[in-house]
C-alpha positions in Angstrom: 0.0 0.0 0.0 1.6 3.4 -0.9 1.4 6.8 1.4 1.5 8.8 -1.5 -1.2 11.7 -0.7 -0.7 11.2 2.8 0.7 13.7 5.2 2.2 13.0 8.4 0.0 14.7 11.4 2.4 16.7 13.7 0.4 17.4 17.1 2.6 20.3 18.2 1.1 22.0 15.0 -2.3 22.2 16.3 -2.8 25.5 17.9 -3.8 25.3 21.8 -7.1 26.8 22.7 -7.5 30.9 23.2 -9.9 30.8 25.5 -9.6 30.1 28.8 -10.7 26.8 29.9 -10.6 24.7 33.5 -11.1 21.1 33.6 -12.4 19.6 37.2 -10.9 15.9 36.8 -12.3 12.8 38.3 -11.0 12.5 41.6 -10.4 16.2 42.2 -7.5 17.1 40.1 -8.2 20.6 38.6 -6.6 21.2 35.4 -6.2 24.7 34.3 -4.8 25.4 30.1 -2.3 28.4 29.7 -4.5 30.8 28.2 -6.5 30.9 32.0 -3.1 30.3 34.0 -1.5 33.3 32.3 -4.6 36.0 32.4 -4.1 34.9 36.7 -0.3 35.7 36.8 1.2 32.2 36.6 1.5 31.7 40.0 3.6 28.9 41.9 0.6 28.3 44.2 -3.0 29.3 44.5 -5.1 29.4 47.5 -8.7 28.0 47.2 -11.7 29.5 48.6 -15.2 28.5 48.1 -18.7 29.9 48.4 -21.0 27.1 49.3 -23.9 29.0 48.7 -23.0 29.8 44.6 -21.4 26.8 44.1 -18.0 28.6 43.2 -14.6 28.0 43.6 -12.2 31.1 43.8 -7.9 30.4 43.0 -6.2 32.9 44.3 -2.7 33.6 43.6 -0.4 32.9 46.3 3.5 32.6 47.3 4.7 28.9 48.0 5.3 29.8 51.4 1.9 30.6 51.8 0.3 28.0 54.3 -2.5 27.6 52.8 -0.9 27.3 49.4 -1.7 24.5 46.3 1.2 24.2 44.4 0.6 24.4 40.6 2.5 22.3 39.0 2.5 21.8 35.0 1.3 18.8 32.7 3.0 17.2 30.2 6.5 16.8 29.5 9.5 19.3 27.8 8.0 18.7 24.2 4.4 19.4 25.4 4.1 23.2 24.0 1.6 24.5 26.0 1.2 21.8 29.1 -1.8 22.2 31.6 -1.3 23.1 34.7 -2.9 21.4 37.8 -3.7 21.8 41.1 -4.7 18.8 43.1 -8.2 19.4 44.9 -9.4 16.1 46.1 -9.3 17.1 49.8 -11.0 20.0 49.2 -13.3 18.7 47.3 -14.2 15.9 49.4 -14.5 18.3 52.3 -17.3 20.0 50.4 -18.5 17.3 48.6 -18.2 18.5 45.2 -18.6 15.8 42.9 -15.9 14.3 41.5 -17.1 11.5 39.7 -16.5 12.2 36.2 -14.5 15.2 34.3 -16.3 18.3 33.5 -15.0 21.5 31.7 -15.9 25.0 32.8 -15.5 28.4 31.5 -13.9 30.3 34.2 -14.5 34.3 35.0 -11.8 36.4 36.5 -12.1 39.1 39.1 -9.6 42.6 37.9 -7.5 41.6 40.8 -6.7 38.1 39.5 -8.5 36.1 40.6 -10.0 32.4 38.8 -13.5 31.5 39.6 -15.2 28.5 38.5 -19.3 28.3 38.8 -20.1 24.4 39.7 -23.7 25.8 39.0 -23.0 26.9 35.4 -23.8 23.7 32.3 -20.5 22.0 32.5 -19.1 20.2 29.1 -18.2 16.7 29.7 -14.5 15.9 29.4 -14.3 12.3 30.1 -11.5 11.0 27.9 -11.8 8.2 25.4 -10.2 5.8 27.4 -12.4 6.4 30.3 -15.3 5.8 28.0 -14.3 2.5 26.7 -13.5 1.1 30.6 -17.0 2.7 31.2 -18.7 0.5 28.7 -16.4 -2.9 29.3 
């Protein structure tokens, strides 16, 4: 069988998103793409905050030192162009019992001081990877 008319499909290629975009992962990991980890500062660390009666998690830029820091910490390896970045929430989300159980995708809002805010309330696009999906159905 020949390639000819073929052409190779180079994944760093593909432009990343522009819009900002948070992924809440099963289990609790959060994952947040560049365009929305720049517009916050690129912080080391974020501290969480959360207003039970919205629904709505606030990451607030903070110094590693902070004690009430998150480390961010990015996904993907040196040839990823524009990794994710992640903060690992399972405690906190288990201490408020924000479901976990599948990934969903939010469009975050930012306060002028810097601020990320997701709304849990807002319609949520479903992010469950392929693979997920075919151990789902096995």
């Amino acid at each position: 069988m020949s390639l000819d008319g073929y052409e190779l499909f180079d994944k760093k290629a593909v432009p990343s998103t522009s819009k900002p975009w948070v992924t809440l992962q099963k289990g609790g990991l959060l994952s947040i793409n560049t365009m929305a980890y720049q517009k916050i500062g690129s912080p080391e660390a974020v501290e969480v905050l959360y207003n039970k009666a919205e629904r709505k998690i606030a990451l607030r830029p903070a110094p590693m030192d902070s004690p009430r820091a998150f480390p961010v910490r990015k996904q993907g390896g040196r040839e990823n162009i524009r990794p994710s970045n992640l903060v690992s929430l399972t405690a906190f989300c288990n201490y408020h019992g924000i479901e976990t159980n599948s990934a969903r995708r939010y469009r975050p809002e930012f306060t002028d001081d810097g601020v990320l805010i997701v709304d849990l309330a807002q319609e949520a696009a479903d992010a469950t990877g392929p693979r997920a999906k075919s151990a789902a159905r096995a």
